[in-house]
BALOBA-1460 file (C-alpha; in Angstrom, 3 decimals):
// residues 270
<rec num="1" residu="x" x="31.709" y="118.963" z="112.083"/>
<rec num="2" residu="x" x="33.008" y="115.816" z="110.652"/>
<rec num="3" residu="x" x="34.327" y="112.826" z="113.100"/>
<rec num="4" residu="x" x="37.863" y="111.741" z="112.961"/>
<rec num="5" residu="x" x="38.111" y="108.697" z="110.972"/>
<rec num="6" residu="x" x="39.002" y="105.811" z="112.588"/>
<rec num="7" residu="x" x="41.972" y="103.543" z="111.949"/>
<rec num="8" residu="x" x="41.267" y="100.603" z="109.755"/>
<rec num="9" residu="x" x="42.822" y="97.766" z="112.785"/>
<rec num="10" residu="x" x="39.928" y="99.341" z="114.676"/>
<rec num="11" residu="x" x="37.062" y="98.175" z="111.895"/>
<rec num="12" residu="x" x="37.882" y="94.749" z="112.053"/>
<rec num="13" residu="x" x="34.685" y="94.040" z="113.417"/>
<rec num="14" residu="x" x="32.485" y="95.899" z="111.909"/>
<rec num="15" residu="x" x="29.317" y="94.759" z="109.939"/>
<rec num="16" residu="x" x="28.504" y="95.951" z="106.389"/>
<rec num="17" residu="x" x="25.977" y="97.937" z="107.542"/>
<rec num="18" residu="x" x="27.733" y="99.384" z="110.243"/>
<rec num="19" residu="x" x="30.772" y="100.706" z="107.326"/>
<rec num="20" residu="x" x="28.328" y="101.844" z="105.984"/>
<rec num="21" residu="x" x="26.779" y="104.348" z="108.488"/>
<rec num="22" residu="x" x="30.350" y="105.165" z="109.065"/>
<rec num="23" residu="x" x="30.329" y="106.393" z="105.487"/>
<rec num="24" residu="x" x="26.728" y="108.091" z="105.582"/>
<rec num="25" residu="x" x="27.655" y="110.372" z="108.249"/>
<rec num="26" residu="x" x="31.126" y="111.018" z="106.413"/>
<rec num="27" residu="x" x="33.109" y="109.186" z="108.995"/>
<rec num="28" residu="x" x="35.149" y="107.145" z="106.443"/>
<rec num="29" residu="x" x="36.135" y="109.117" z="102.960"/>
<rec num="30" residu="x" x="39.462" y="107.007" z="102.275"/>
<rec num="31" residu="x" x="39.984" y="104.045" z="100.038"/>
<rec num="32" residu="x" x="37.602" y="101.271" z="101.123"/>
<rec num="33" residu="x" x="40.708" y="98.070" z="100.715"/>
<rec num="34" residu="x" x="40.895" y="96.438" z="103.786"/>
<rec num="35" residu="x" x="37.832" y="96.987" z="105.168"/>
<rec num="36" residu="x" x="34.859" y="94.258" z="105.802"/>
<rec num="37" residu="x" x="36.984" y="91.376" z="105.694"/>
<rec num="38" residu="x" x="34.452" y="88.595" z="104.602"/>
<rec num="39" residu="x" x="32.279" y="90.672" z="102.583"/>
<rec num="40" residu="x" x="31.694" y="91.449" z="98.281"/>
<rec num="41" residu="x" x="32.832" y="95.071" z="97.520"/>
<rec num="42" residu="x" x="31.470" y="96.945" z="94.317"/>
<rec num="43" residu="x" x="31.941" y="99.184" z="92.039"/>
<rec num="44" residu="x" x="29.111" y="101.256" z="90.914"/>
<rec num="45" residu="x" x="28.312" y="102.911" z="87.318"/>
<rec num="46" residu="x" x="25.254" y="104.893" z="87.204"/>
<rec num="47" residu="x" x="23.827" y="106.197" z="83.451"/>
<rec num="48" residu="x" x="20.410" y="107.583" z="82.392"/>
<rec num="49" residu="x" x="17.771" y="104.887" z="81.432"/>
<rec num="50" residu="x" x="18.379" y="105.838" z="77.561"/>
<rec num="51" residu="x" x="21.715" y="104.526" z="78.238"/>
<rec num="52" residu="x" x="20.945" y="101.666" z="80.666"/>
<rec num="53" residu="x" x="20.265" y="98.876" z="77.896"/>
<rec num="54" residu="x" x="23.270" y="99.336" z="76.048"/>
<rec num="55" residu="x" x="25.473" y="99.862" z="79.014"/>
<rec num="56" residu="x" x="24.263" y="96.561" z="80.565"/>
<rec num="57" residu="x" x="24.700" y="95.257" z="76.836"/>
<rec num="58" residu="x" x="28.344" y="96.586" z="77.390"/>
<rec num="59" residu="x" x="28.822" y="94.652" z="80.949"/>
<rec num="60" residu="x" x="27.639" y="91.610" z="79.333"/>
<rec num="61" residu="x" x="30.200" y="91.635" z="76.422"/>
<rec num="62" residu="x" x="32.914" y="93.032" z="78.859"/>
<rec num="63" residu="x" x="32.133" y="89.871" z="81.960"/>
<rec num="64" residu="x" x="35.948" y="90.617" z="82.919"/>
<rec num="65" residu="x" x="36.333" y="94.250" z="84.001"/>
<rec num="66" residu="x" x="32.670" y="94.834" z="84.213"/>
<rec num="67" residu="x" x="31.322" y="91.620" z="86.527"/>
<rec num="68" residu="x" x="27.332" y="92.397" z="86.898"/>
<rec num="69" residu="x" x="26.159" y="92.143" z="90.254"/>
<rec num="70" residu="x" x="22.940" y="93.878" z="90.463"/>
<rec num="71" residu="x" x="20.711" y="96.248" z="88.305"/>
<rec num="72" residu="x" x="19.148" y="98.733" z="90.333"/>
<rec num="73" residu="x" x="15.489" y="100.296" z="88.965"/>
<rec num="74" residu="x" x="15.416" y="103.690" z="87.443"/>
<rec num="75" residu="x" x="15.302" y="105.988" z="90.201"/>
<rec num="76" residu="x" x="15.976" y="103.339" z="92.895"/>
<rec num="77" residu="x" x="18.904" y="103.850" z="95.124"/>
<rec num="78" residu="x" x="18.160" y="100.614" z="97.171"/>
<rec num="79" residu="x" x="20.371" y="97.745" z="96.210"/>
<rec num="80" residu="x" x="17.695" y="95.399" z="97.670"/>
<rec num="81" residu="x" x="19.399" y="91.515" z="96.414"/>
<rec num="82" residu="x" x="23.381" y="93.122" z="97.756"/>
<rec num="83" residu="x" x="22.688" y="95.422" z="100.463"/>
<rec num="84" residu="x" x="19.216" y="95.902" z="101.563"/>
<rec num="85" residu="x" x="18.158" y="99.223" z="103.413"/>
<rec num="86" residu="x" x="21.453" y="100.696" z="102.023"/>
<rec num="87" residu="x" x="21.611" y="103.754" z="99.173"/>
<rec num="88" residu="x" x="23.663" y="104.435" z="96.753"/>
<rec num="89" residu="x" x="23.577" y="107.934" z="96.601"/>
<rec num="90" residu="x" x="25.159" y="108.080" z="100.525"/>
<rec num="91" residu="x" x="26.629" y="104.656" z="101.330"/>
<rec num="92" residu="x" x="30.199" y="105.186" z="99.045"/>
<rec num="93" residu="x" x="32.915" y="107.085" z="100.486"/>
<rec num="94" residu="x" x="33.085" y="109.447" z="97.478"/>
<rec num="95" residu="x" x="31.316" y="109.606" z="94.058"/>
<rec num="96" residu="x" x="32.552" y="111.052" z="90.494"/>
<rec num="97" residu="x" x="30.945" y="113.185" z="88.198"/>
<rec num="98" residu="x" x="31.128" y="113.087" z="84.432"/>
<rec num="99" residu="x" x="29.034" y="114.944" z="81.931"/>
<rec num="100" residu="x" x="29.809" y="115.181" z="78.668"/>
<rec num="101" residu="x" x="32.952" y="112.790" z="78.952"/>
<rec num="102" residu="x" x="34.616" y="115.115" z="81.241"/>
<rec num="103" residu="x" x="35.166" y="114.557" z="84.843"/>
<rec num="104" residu="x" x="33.127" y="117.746" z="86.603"/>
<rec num="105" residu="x" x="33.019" y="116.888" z="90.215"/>
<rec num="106" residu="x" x="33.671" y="114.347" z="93.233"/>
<rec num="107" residu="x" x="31.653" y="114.365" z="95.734"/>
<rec num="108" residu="x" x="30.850" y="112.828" z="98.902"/>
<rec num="109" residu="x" x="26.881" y="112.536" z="98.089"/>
<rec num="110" residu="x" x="25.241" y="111.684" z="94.883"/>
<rec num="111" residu="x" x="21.908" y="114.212" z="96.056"/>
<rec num="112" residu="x" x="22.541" y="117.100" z="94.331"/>
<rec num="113" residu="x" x="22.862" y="115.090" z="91.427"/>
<rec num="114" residu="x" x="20.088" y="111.961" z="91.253"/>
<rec num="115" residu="x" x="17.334" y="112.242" z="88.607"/>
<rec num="116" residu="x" x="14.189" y="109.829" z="88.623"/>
<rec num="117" residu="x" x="15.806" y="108.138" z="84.685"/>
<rec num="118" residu="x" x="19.206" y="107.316" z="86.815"/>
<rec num="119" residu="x" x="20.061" y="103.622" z="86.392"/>
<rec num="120" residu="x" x="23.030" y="102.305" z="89.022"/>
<rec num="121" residu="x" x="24.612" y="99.397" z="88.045"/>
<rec num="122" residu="x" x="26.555" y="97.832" z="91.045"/>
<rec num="123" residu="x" x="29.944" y="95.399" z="89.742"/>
<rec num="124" residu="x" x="32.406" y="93.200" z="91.389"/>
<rec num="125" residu="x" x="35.854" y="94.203" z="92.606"/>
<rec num="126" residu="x" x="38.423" y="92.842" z="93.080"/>
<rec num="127" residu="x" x="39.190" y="94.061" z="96.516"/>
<rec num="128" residu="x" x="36.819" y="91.102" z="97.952"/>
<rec num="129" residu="x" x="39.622" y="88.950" z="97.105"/>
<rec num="130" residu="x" x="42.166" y="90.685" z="98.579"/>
<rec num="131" residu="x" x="41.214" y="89.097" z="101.917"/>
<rec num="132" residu="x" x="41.455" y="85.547" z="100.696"/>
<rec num="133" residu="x" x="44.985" y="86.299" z="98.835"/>
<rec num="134" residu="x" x="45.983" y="87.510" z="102.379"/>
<rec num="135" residu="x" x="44.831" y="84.933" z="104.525"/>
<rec num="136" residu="x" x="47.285" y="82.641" z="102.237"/>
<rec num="137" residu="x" x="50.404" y="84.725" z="103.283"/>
<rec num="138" residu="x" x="50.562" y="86.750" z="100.031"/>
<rec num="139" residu="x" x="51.285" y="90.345" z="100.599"/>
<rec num="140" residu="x" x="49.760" y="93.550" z="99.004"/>
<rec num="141" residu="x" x="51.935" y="96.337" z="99.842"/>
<rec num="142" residu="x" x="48.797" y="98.941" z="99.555"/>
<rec num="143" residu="x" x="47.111" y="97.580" z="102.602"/>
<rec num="144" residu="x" x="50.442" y="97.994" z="103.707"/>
<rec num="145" residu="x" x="51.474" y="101.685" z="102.699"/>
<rec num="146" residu="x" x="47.698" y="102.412" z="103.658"/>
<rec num="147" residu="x" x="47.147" y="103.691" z="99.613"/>
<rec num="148" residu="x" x="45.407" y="103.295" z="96.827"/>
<rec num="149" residu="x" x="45.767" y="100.310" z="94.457"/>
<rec num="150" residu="x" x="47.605" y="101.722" z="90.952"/>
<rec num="151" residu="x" x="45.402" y="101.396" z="87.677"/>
<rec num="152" residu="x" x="45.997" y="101.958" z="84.276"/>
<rec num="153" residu="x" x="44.347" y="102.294" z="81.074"/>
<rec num="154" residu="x" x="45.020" y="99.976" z="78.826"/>
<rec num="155" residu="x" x="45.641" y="99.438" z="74.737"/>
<rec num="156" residu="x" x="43.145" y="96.562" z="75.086"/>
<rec num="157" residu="x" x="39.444" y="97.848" z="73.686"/>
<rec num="158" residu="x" x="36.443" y="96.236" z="75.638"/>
<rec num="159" residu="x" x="33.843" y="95.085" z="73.204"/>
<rec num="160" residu="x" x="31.258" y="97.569" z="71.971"/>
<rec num="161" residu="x" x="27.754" y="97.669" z="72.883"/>
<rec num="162" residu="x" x="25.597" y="100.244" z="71.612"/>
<rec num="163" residu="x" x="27.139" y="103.934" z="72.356"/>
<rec num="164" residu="x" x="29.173" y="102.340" z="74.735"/>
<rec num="165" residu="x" x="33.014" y="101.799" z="73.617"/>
<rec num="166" residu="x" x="36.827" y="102.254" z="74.975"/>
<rec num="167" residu="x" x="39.399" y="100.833" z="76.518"/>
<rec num="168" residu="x" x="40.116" y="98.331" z="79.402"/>
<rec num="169" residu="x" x="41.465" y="99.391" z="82.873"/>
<rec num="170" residu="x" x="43.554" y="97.058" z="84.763"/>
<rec num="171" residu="x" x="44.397" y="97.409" z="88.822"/>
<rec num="172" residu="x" x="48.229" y="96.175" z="89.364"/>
<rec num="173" residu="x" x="49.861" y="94.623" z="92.319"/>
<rec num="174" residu="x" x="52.903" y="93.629" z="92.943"/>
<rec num="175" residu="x" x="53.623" y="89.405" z="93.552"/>
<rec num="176" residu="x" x="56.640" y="88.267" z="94.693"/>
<rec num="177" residu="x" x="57.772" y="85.470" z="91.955"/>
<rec num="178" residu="x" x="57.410" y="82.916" z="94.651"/>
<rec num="179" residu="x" x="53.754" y="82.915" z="95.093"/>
<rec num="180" residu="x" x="52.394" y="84.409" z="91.744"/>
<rec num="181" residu="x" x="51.297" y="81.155" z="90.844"/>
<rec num="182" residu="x" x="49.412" y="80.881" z="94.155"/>
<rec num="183" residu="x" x="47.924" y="84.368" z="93.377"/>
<rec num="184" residu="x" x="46.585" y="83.139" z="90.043"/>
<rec num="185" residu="x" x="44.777" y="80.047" z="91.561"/>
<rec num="186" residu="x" x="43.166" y="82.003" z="94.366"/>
<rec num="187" residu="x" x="41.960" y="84.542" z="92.378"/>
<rec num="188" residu="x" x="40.555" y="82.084" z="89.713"/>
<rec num="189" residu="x" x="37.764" y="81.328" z="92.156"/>
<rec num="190" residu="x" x="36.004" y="84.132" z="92.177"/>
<rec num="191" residu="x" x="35.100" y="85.149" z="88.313"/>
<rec num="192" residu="x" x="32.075" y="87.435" z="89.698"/>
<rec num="193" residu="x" x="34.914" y="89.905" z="91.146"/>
<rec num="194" residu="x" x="37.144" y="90.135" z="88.271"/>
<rec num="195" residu="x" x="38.803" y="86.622" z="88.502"/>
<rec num="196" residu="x" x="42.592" y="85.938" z="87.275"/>
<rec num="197" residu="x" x="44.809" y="87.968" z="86.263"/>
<rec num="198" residu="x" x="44.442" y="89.503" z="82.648"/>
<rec num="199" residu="x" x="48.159" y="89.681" z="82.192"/>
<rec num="200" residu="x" x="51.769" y="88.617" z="84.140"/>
<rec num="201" residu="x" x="54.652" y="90.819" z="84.047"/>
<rec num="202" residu="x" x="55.908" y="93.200" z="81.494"/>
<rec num="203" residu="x" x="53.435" y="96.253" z="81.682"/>
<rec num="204" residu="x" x="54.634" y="97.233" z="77.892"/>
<rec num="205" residu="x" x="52.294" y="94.517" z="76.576"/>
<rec num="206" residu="x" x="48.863" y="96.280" z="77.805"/>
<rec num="207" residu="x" x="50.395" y="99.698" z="76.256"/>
<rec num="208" residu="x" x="51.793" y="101.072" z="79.840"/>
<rec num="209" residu="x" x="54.858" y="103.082" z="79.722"/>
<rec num="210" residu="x" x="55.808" y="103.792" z="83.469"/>
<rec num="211" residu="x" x="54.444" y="101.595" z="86.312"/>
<rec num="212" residu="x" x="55.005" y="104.834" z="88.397"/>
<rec num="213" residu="x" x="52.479" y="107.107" z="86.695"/>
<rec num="214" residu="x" x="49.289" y="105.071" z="87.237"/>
<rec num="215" residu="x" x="45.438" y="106.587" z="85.515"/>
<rec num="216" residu="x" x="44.248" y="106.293" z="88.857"/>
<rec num="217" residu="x" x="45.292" y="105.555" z="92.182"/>
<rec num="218" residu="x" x="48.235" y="105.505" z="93.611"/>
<rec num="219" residu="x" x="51.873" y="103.962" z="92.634"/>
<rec num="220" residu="x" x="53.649" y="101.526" z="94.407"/>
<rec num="221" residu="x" x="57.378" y="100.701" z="94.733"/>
<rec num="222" residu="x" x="58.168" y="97.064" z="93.059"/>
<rec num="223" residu="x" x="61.193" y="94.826" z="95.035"/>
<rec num="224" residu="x" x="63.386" y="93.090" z="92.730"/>
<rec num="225" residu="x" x="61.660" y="89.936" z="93.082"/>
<rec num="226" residu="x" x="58.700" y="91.429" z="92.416"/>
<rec num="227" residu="x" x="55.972" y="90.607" z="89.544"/>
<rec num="228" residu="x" x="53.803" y="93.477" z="88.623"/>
<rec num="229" residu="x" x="50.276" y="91.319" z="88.236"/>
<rec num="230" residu="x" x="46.833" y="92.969" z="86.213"/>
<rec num="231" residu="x" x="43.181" y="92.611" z="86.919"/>
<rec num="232" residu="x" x="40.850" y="93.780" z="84.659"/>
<rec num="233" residu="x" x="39.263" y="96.868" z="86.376"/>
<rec num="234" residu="x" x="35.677" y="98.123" z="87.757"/>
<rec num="235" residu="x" x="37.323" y="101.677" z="87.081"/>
<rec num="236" residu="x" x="37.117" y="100.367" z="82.877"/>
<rec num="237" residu="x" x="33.580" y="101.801" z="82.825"/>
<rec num="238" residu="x" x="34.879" y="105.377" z="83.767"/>
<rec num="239" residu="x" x="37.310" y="105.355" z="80.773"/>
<rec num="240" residu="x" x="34.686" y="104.232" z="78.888"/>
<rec num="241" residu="x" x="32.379" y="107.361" z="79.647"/>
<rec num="242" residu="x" x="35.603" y="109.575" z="79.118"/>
<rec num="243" residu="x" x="35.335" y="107.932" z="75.319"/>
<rec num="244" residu="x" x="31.553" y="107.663" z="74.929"/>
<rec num="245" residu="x" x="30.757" y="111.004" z="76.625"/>
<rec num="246" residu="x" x="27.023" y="110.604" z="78.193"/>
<rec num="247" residu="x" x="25.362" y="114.053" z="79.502"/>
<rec num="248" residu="x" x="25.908" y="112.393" z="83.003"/>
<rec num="249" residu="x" x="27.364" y="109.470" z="84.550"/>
<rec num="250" residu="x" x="27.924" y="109.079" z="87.961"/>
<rec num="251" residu="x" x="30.766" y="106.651" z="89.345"/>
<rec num="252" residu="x" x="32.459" y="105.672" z="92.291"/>
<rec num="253" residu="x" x="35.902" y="107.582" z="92.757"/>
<rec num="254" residu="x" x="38.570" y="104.728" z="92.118"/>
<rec num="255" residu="x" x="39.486" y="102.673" z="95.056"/>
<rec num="256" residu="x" x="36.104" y="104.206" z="97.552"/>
<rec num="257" residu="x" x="34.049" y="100.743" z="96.783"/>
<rec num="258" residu="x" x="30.395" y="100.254" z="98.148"/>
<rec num="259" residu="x" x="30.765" y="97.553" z="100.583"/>
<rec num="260" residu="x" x="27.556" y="94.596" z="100.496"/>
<rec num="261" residu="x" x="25.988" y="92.213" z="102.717"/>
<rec num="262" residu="x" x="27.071" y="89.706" z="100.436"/>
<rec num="263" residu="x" x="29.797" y="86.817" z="101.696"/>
<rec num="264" residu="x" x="32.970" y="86.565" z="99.561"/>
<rec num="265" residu="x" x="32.626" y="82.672" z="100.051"/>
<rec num="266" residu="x" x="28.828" y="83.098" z="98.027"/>
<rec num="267" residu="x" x="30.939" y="84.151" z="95.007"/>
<rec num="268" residu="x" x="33.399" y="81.812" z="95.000"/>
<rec num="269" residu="x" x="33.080" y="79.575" z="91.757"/>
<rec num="270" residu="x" x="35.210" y="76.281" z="93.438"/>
């Protein structure tokens, strides 16, 4: 029998690795924003080795929504330079499934699924920053509502590499028009976790039609005063499979990051 998950005011002080057991044993399976104040979040993208060069080809074209943090080996499920002793396959709160382009299956453990030619490819997010935007007074109203942060897919194409081709995601928040300036500089500092903003204010000029009906995640109510801000997206590489259609990838569900050992301050650029 699973454990109750515990509230999020009552993980303040937990370590990486200790969010991380919590996950293992299936403790936490919610959204992963707010937790390990302090600490790097990732996404993760995981493709068969015929697929790895041109998908890290792809990250390095794409630097914005796809922010390399670590390779893994084929086969490995160690991230041994962001989280050593963790595994990928158990340490995210829940996992997607594509084959074929087609989303197949989420899941709380990659096991029934890893092969020896799997190549994980961990990314930045932009929920590190979240911490730092917070600590300045700036509020983000899914902490808040306790949801997930909206995303959309965009009419901006990321740059093609190889097989790999499709479109950018962006993650909104609303800014009050007070401190969206604020937001920008804060989030300018840390490039390796998506960095500024990709676009202020009118949603119509990334292609989105209704702020309400978000790709993934969940929506979230704008006050009049409010500025609907976009990051480029770790979730872009999951549209991009949609497009490219591999026999497998495997993903993190949107919003259920893996959480590293790795300080927020060790990717800050100034």
């Amino acid at each position: 029998m699973v454990a109750a998950q515990p509230a999020l005011q009552n993980l303040a002080d937990r370590t990486p690795r200790q969010l991380r057991e919590l996950i293992r044993t299936g403790q936490w399976r919610t959204p992963t924003a707010g937790l390990a104040p302090g600490y790097t979040q990732a996404n993760v993208a995981i493709v068969p080795r015929a697929l790895a060069y041109d998908f890290l080809l792809f990250c390095q074209r794409n630097p914005q929504p796809c922010p390399l943090l670590e390779v893994l080996d084929a086969g490995d499920g160690e991230p041994r330079e962001l989280a050593p002793g963790a595994d990928l396959r158990t340490d995210v709160p829940r996992y997607r499934v594509y084959r074929n382009g087609e989303l197949s299956d989420e899941t709380d453990t990659l096991s029934a699924y890893w092969r020896d030619d799997l190549v994980s490819f961990l990314l930045g997010c932009s929920f590190t920053f979240e911490h730092p935007l917070m600590a300045a007074g700036i509020r983000l109203k899914h902490w808040e509502l306790g949801c997930n942060v909206p995303m959309y897919i965009t009419n901006r194409p990321c740059k093609p590499a190889g097989c790999f081709q499709g479109p950018m995601v962006v993650s909104m928040r609303p800014i009050p028009q007070s401190q969206v300036v604020r937001t920008v500089q804060i989030t300018s500092r840390f490039p390796a976790v998506h960095g500024a903003p990709v676009h202020v204010g009118d949603p119509a000029a990334l292609g989105i039609d209704d702020l309400q009906k978000p790709d993934f995640g969940d929506s979230l109510p704008l006050e009049p005063d409010d500025v609907p801000v976009f990051w480029a997206c770790g979730v872009t590489p999951q549209a991009v499979m949609m497009q490219t259609k591999p026999d497998i990838a495997l993903t993190h569900a949107p919003g259920h990051m893996f959480i590293t050992d790795r300080r927020e301050s060790d990717l800050q650029a100034w």
